[in-house]
PADRENZA-316616 format. One record per residue (C-alpha): residue in one letter; x, z, y; residue number from 1. Coordinates in pm, 1 decimal. Example, Ala and Ser with C-alpha at 12.3 -4.5 7.8 and 13.67 -1.06 7.14 Angstrom:
! PADRENZA-316616
A / 1230.0 / 780.0 / -450.0 / 1
S / 1367.0 / 714.0 / -106.0 / 2
! end
This chain:
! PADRENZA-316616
X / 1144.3 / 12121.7 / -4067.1 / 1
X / 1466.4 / 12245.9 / -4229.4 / 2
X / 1761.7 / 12310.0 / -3940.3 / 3
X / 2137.2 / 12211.9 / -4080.2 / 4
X / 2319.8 / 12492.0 / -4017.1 / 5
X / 2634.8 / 12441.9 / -3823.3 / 6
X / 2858.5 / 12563.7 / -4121.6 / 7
X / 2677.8 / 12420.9 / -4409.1 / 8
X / 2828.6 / 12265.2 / -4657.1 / 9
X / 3206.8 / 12388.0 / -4556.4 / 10
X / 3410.1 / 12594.7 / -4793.4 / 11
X / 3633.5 / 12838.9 / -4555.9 / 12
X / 3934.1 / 13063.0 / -4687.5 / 13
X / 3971.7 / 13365.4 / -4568.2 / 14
X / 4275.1 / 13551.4 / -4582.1 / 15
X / 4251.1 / 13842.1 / -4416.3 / 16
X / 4280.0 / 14201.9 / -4624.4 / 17
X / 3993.7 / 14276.3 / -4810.2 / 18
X / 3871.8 / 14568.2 / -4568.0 / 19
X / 3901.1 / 14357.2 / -4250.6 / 20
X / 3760.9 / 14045.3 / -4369.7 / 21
X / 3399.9 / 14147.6 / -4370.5 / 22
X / 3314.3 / 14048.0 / -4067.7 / 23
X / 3457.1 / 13727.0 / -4054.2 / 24
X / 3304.7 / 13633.5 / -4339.0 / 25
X / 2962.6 / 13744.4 / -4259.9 / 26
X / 2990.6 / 13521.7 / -3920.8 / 27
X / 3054.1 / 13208.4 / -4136.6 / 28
X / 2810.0 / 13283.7 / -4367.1 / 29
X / 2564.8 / 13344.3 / -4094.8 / 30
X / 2671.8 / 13001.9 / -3975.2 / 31
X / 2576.0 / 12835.8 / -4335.4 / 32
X / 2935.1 / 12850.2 / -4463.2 / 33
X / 3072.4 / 12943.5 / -4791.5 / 34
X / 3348.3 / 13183.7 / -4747.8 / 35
X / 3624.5 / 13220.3 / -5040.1 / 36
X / 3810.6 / 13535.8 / -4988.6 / 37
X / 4199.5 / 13528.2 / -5034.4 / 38
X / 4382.7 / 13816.4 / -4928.0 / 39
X / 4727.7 / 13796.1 / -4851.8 / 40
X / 4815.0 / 14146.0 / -4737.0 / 41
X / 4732.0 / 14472.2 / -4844.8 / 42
X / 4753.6 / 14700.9 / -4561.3 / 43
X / 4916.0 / 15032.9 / -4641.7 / 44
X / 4878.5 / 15361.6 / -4400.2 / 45
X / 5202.1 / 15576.1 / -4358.4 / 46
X / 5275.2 / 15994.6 / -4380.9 / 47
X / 5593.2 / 15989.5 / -4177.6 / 48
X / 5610.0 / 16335.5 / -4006.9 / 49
X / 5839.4 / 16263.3 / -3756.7 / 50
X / 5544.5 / 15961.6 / -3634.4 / 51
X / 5282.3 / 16220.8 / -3706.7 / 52
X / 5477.2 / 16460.1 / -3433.5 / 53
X / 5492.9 / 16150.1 / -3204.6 / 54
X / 5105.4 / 16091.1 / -3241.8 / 55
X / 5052.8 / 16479.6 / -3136.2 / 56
X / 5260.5 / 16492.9 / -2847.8 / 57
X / 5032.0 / 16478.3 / -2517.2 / 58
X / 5275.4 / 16418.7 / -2274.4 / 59
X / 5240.7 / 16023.7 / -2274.6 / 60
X / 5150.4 / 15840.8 / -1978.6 / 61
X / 5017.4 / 15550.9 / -2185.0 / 62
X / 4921.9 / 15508.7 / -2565.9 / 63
X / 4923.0 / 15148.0 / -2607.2 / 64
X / 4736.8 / 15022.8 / -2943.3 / 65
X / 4844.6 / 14707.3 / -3107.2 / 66
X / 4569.1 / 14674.5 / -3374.1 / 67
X / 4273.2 / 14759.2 / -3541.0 / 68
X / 4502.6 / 14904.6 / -3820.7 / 69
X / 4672.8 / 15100.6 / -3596.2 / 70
X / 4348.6 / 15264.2 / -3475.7 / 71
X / 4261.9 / 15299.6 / -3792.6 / 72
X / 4533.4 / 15488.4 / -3953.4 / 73
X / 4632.6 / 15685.4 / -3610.1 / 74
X / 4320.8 / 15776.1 / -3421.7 / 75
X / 4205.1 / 16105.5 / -3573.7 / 76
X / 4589.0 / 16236.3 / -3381.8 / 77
X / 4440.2 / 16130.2 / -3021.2 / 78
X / 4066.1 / 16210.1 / -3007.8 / 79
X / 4042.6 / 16320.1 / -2786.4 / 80
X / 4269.7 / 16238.4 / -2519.3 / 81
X / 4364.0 / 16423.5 / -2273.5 / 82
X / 4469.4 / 16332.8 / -1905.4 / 83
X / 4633.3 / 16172.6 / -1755.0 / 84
X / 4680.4 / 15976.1 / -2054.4 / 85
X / 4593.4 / 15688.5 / -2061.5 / 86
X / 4474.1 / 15438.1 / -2319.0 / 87
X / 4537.5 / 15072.9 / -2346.1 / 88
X / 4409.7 / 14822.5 / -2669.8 / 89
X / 4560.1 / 14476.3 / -2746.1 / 90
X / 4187.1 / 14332.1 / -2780.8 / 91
X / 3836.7 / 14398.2 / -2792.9 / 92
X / 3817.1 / 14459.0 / -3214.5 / 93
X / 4086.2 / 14729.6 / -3098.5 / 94
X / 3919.8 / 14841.1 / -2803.6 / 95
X / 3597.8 / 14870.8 / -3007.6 / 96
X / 3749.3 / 15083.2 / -3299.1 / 97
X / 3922.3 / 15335.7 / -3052.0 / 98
X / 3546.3 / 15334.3 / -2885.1 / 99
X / 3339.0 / 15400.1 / -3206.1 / 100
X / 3602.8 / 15688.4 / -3272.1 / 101
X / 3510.5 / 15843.2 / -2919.9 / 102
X / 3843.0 / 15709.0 / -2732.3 / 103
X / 3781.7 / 15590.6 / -2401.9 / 104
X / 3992.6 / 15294.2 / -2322.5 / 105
X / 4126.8 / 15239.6 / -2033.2 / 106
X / 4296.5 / 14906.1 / -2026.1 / 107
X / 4264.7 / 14549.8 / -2196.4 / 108
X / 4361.4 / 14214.8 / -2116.8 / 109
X / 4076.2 / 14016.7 / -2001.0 / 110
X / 4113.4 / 13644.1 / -2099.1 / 111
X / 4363.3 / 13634.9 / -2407.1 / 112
X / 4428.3 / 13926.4 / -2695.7 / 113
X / 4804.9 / 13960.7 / -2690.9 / 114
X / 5135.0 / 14079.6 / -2601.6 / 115
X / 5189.6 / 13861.4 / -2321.5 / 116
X / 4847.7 / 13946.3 / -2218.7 / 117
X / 4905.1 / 14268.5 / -2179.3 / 118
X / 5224.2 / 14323.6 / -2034.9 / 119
X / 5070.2 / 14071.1 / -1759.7 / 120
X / 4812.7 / 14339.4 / -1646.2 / 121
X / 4888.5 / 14505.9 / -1291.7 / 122
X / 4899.4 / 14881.4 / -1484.9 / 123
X / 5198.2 / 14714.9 / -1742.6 / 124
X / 5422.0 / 14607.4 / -1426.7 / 125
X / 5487.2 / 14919.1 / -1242.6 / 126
X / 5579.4 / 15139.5 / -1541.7 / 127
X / 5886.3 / 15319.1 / -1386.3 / 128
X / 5983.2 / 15646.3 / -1544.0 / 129
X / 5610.0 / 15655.8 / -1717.7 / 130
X / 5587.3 / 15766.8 / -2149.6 / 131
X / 5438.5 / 15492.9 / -2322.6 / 132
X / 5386.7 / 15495.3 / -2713.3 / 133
X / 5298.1 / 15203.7 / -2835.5 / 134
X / 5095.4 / 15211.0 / -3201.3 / 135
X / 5129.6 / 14984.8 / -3429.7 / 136
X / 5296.8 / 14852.7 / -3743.8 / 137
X / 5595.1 / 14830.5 / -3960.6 / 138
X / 5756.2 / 14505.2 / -3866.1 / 139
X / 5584.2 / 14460.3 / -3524.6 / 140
X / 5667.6 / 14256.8 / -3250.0 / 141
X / 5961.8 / 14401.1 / -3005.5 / 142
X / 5862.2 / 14211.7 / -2692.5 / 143
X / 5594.7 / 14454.7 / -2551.8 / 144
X / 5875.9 / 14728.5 / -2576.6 / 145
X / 6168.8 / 14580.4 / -2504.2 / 146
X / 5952.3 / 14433.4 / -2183.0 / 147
X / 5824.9 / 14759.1 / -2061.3 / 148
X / 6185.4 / 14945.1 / -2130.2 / 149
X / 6311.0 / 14701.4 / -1918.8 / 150
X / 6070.5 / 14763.8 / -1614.5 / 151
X / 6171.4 / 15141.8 / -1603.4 / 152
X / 5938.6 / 15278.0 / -1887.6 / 153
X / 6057.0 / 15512.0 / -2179.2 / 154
X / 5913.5 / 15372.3 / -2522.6 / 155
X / 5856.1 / 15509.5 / -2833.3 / 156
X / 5698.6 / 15332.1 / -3152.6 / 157
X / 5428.0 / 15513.8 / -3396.4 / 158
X / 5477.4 / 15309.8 / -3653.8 / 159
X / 5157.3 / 15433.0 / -3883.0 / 160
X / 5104.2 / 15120.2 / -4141.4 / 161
X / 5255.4 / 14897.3 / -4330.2 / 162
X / 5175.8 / 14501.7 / -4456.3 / 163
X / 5249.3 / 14437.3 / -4788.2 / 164
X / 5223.1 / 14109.0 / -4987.8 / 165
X / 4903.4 / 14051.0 / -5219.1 / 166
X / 4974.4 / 13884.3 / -5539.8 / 167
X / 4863.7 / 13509.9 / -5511.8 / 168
X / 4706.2 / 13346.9 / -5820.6 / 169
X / 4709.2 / 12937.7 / -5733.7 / 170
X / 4515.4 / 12796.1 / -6009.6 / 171
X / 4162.6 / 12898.0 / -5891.1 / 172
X / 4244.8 / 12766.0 / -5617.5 / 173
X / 4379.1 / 12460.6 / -5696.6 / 174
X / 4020.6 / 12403.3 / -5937.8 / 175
X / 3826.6 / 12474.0 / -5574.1 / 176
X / 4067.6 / 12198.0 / -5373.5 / 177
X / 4019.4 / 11939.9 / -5669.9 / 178
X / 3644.3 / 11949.8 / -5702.9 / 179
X / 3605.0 / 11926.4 / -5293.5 / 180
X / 3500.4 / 12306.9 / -5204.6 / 181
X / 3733.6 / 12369.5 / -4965.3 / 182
X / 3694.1 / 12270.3 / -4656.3 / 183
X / 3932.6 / 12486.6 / -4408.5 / 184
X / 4191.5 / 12779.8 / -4428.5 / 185
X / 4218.1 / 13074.0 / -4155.0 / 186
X / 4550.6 / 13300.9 / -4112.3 / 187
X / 4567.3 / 13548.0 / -3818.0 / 188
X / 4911.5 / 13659.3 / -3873.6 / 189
X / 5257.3 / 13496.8 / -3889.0 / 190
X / 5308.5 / 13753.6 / -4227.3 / 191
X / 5017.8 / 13631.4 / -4408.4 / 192
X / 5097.2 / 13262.7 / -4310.2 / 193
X / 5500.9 / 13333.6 / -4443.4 / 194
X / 5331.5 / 13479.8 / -4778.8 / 195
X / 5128.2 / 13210.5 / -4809.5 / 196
X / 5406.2 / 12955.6 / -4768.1 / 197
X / 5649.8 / 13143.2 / -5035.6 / 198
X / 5380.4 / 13274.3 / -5278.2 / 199
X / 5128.9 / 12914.6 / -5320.1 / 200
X / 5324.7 / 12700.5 / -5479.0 / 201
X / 5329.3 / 12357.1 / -5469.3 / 202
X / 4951.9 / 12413.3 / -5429.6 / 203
X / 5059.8 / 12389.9 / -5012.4 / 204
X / 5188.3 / 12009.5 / -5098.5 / 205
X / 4846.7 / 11890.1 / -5149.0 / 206
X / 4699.7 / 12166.4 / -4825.5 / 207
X / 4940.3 / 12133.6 / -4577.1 / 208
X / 4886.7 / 11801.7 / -4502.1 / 209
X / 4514.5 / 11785.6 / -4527.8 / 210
X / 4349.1 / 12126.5 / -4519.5 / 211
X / 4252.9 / 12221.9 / -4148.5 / 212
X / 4444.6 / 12565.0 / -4094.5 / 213
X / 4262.8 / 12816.8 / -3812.5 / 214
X / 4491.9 / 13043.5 / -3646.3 / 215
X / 4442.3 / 13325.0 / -3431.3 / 216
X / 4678.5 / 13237.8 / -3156.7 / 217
X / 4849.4 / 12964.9 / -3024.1 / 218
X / 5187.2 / 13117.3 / -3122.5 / 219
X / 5032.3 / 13138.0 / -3495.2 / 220
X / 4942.4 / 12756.4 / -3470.0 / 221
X / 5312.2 / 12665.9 / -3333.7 / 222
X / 5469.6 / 12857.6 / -3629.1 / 223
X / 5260.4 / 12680.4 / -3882.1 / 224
X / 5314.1 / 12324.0 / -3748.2 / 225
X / 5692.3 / 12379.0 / -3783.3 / 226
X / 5664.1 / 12511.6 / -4166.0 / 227
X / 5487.2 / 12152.0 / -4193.5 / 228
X / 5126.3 / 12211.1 / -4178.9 / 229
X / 4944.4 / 11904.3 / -4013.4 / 230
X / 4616.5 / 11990.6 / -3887.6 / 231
X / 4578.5 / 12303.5 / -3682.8 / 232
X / 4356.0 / 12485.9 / -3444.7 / 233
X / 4391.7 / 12780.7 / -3243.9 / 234
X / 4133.7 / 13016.4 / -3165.3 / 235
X / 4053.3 / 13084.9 / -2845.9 / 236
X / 4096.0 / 13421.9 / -2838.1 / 237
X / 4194.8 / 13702.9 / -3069.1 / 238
X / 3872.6 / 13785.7 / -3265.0 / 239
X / 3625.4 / 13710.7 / -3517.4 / 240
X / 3387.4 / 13524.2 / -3321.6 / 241
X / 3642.3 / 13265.9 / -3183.8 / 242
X / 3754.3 / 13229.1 / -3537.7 / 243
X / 3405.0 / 13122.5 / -3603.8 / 244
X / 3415.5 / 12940.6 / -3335.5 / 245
X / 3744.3 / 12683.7 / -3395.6 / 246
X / 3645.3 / 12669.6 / -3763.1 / 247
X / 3322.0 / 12523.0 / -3653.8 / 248
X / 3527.9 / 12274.0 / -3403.0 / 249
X / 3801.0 / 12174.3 / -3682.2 / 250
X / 3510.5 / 12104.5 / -3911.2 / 251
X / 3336.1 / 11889.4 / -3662.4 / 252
X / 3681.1 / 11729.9 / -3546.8 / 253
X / 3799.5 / 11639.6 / -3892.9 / 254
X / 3430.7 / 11509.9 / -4061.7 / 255
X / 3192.8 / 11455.8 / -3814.9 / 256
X / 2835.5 / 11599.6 / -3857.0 / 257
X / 2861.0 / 11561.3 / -4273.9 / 258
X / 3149.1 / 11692.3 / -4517.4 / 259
X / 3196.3 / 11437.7 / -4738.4 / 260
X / 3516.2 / 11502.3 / -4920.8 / 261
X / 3771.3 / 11775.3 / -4844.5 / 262
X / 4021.8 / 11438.7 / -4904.8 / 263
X / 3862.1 / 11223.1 / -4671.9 / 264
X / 4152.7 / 11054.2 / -4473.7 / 265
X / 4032.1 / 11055.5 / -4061.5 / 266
X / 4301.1 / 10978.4 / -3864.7 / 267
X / 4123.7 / 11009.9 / -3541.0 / 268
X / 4180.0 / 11380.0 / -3502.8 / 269
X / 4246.9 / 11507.1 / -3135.9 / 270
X / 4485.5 / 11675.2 / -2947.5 / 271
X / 4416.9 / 12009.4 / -3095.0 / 272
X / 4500.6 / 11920.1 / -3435.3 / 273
X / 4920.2 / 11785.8 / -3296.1 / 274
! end
């Protein structure tokens, strides 16, 4: 006796950058999903000298890691680190990537993969006079700096990548929409959403309104529901598996047990999808 697959029969875009979107894809696959990769970024590393002097300083109380990328493109200057520094990763793909590279890792928030997460750990609130570099990006977020400078803490930024936009060619696309292979989109960063949004077309008049869109935060989703996309999901938490995870409850939200049309109208969508 055959077992339907939870996935099967759903079409999924993926838009992550090529090298990080392995993973993801494998999970829906794995899960009897077709995954259609669409990159929207290229990610970039950086030679600055004046970061690569901040990255081989060892006087920092804390190195705080914002991404995968950042470990990535910075982690060969800290292995490994010496005390008392100590090490803190935005979420457990981070935490995971500093581990494989032989970085211990000292801190991570425990329910959700952010920010706010992070700066609501006990370590993050008593920062008074402590070094903290934070890792990350060009372009990043300022509230996990501008938050710990304003407990007491002296910040600087390592900023060892960059995002850039990834052409976007809308016809293939619009063939896989028309013939009923796609089934849901997933963006995990306000960037690729904006590049999305300026670089489909009028390709996102025909989406926005009826493609499920998976984000990786609930911040992500907000963003996306004011540019005027109607159904959206947020992942539970900040990682592949969750991804998975709210794909698989969009899917079952929007068409039941069966896909039968990626233009099926269903109205009765819940809360999650406001």
């Amino acid at each position: 006796m055959n077992t339907r697959l939870p996935l099967q029969g759903y079409g999924i875009i993926v838009t992550r950058p090529e090298e990080q979107a392995h993973n993801l894809c494998q999970l829906l696959e794995a899960a009897g999903g077709l995954a259609f990769r669409l990159p929207l970024l290229i990610v970039e590393g950086l030679n600055d000298s004046s970061t690569q002097s901040l990255c081989c300083r060892r006087d920092w109380d804390w190195i705080l890691f914002i991404s995968r990328n950042a470990v990535k493109y910075a982690a060969s200057c800290f292995a490994p680190v010496e005390a008392p520094t100590r090490v803190a990763a935005i979420g457990q793909g981070t935490a995971l990537h500093l581990t494989n590279r032989g970085i211990r890792v000292d801190l991570m928030p425990e329910l959700e993969f952010n920010s706010e997460a992070l700066l609501n750990t006990p370590e993050m609130g008593n920062v008074q006079g402590q070094k903290i570099l934070i890792v990350r990006g060009q372009g990043g977020r300022e509230l996990l700096g501008e938050t710990l400078a304003s407990r007491g803490a002296r910040v600087d930024y390592a900023e060892v990548y960059r995002r850039a936009a990834a052409p976007i060619d809308p016809e293939p696309w619009r063939h896989r929409w028309q013939s009923g292979q796609l089934h849901a989109l997933i963006v995990t960063s306000g960037e690729a959403l904006d590049h999305l949004q300026s670089g489909a077309g009028d390709l996102l008049q025909d989406w926005m309104p009826e493609l499920p869109l998976v984000t990786m935060s609930v911040r992500l989703a907000q963003r996306a529901r004011e540019q005027g996309w109607n159904r959206v999901i947020a992942a539970s938490r900040a990682c592949d598996e969750a991804l998975r995870d709210a794909t698989l409850e969009a899917m079952t939200r929007t068409h039941g047990c069966v896909v039968l049309t990626n233009h099926s109208k269903n109205t009765n969508l819940t809360d999650r999808f406001k």
